[in-house]
C-alpha positions, -999 to +999 in steps of 0.1 A: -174-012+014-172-044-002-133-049+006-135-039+039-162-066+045-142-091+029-114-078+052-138-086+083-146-115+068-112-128+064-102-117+101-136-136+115-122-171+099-088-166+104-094-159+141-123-186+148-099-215+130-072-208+155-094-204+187-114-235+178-084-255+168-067-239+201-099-250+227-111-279+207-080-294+194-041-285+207-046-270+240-078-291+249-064-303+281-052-265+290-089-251+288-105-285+302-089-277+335-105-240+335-132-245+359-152-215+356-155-220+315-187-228+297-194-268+290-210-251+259-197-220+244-221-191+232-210-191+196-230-161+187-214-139+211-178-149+198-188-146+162-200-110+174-168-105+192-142-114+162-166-090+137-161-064+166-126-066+163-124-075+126-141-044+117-119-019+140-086-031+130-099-032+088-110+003+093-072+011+110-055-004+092-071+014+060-058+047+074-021+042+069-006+061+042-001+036+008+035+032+013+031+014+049+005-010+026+020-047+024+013-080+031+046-079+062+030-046+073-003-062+074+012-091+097+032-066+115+001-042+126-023-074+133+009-082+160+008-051+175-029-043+178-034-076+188-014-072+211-033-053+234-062-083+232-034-107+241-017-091+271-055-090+288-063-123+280-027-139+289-018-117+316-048-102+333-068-127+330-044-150+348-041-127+374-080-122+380-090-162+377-077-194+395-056-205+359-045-237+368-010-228+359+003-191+354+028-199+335+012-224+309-020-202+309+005-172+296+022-197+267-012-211+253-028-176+248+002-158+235+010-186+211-026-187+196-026-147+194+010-150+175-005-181+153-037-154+149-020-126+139+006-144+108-025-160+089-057-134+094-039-107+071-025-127+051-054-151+046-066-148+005-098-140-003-116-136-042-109-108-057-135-080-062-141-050-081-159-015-081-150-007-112-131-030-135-113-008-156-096+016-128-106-003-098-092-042-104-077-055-073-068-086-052-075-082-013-057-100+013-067-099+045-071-063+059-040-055+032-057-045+001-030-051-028-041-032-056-024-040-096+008-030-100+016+008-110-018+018-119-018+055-105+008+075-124-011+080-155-023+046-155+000+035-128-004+026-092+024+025-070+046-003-058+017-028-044-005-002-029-038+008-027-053+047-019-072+056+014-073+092+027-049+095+064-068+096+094-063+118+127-068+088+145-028+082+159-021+071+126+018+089+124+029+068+154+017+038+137+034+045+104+065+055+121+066+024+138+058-001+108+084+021+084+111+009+110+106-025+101+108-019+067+141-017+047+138+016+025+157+020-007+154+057-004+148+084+020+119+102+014+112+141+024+078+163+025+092+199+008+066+217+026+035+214+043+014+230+024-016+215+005-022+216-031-048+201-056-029+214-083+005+198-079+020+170-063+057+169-052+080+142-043+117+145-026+141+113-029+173+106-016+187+075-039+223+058-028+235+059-068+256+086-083+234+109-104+242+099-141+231+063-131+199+082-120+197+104-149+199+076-177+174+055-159+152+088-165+166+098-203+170+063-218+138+052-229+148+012-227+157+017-193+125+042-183+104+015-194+122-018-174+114+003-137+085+022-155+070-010-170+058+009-201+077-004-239+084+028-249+084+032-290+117+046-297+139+073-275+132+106-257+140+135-281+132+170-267+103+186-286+086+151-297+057+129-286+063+090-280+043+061-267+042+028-258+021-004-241+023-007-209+044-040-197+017-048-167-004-083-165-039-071-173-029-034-183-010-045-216-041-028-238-036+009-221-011+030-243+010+060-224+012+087-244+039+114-237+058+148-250+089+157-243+094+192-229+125+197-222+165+180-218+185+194-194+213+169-191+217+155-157+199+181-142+164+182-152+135+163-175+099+166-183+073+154-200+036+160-211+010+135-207-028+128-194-029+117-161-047+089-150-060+084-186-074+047-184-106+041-200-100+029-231-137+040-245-126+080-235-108+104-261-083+123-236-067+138-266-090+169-263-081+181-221-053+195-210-018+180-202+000+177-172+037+183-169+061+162-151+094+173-141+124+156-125+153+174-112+188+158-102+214+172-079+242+159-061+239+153-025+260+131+003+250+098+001+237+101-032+213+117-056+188+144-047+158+138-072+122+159-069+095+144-090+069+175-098+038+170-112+011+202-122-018+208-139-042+193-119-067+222-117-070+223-155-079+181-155-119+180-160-136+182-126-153+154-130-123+130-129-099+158-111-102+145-078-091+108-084-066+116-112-045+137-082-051+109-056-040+082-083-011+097-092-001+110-059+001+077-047+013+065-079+045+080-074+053+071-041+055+037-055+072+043-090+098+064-068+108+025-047+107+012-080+132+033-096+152+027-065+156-006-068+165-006-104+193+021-099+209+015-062 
């Protein structure tokens, strides 16, 4: 609750600096020969207005899916749902009142909605928490940039945060920011069918597959994309560990076992998922496994990420181990990408 009100709060400045600057200050002339405007504006109302607004479009753009989660995509959706404000107030607007110029009154109100829309999602604001140890995160705007890789047993993806999808046309939307944003992989949903138990992830990467296989096998190079400094190599049948390599994470310590070496075709590993509270003894609950599996492919490397186990995780930190790490490797998956391609 407390980041979405920041959100608002962001979007309410953001939004009330350009319109007063815009009436008040730039375009003072333009409005002064409105005839049918206020000498003396009802502030309360327009305060009301932008938390109206504010509100709707934090609560939006909440619903996308992690990966469509950035400070661009945040500029890039204020654009296009502010959009629909703009058109009515440059466009409608000038057809219903006696604008003293059409063309002017069209320039003026599209420039401060363009002005509007770069700044209120990128605008800082203090960070806060809900829970210091899993929960740290910055907030910018209505784009709520979460620490790095803290989601995948201990990691969160890429520079995303978690928020269950909405039926609220939220594919369209995701579609449409996704086209404006250059993807180092192509991404694929296996199936449709819904698990608690296992998460599954299907990558395309542009490198030929022993590139992709010793960024997986060689721990050196596991830990630069990973950001974990790994305590020796991978050897089949034997645990290893390491500190993780993130600003404010460098006390956690990933613990994992190696399963199983199936060069250039498959790897897994042991581990406790979402295992961050230093003060807890994980030692005693069950494992998950992870499992990556290479093949050839045009273009590239086919490479499924598989994690199960889920059901046997503790109920009582189940649910947000899953939704961590499911997200968590949606972002480690762009990372990897960019370290092989």
């Amino acid at each position: 609750m407390k980041k979405h009100l920041l959100a608002v709060l962001a979007y309410v400045v953001a939004t009330f600096a350009t319109q007063a600057a815009s009436h008040f200050g730039v375009n003072a002339g333009h409005y002064a020969a409105v005839t049918y405007l206020r000498a003396q504006p009802i502030f309360a109302l327009g305060v009301l207005s932008m938390l109206i607004q504010g509100s709707i479009m934090a609560y939006l753009y909440a619903q996308l899916p992690p990966p469509e989660r950035s400070i661009r995509h945040a500029i890039l959706f204020a654009w296009l749902a502010g959009s629909i404000l703009v058109s009515y107030e440059a466009l409608a607007e000038a057809a219903k009142y006696s604008v003293p110029s059409v063309a002017s009154w069209i320039a003026v109100e599209v420039a401060a909605g363009f002005s509007q829309g770069v700044y209120a999602p990128a605008l800082p604001l203090p960070a806060t928490s809900e829970n210091q140890a899993s929960h740290r995160h910055r907030m910018w705007g209505f784009c709520f940039v979460k620490k790095r890789n803290m989601g995948v047993a201990f990691k969160r993806s890429g520079w995303y945060n978690t928020q269950h999808k909405c039926c609220i046309s939220n594919e369209w939307l995701s579609t449409w920011l996704r086209r404006h944003q250059p993807m180092a992989v192509e991404t694929e949903t296996p199936n449709d069918t819904v698990s608690t138990d296992r998460i599954e992830k299907r990558v395309v990467l542009r490198a030929p597959r022993t590139r992709v296989w010793r960024a997986l096998t060689k721990a050196e190079e596991f830990g630069t994309w990973f950001r974990v400094k790994l305590e020796g190599p991978f050897t089949e049948g034997k645990p290893i560990r390491g500190k993780l390599a993130m600003p404010g994470y460098e006390h956690l310590t990933l613990e994992m076992l190696i399963e199983r070496i199936d060069p250039e075709r498959y790897f897994a590993y042991r581990w406790h998922p979402y295992a961050i509270d230093p003060a807890v003894d994980y030692s005693a609950e069950p494992t998950t496994l992870v499992e990556f599996t290479l093949e050839e492919t045009e273009g590239g490397t086919a490479l499924t990420i598989v994690e199960s186990g889920f059901d046997r995780i503790p109920l009582t930190r189940r649910a947000e181990a899953f939704r961590m790490n499911d997200n968590g490797w949606t972002g480690q998956i762009k990372q990897l990408a960019k370290y092989v391609e």
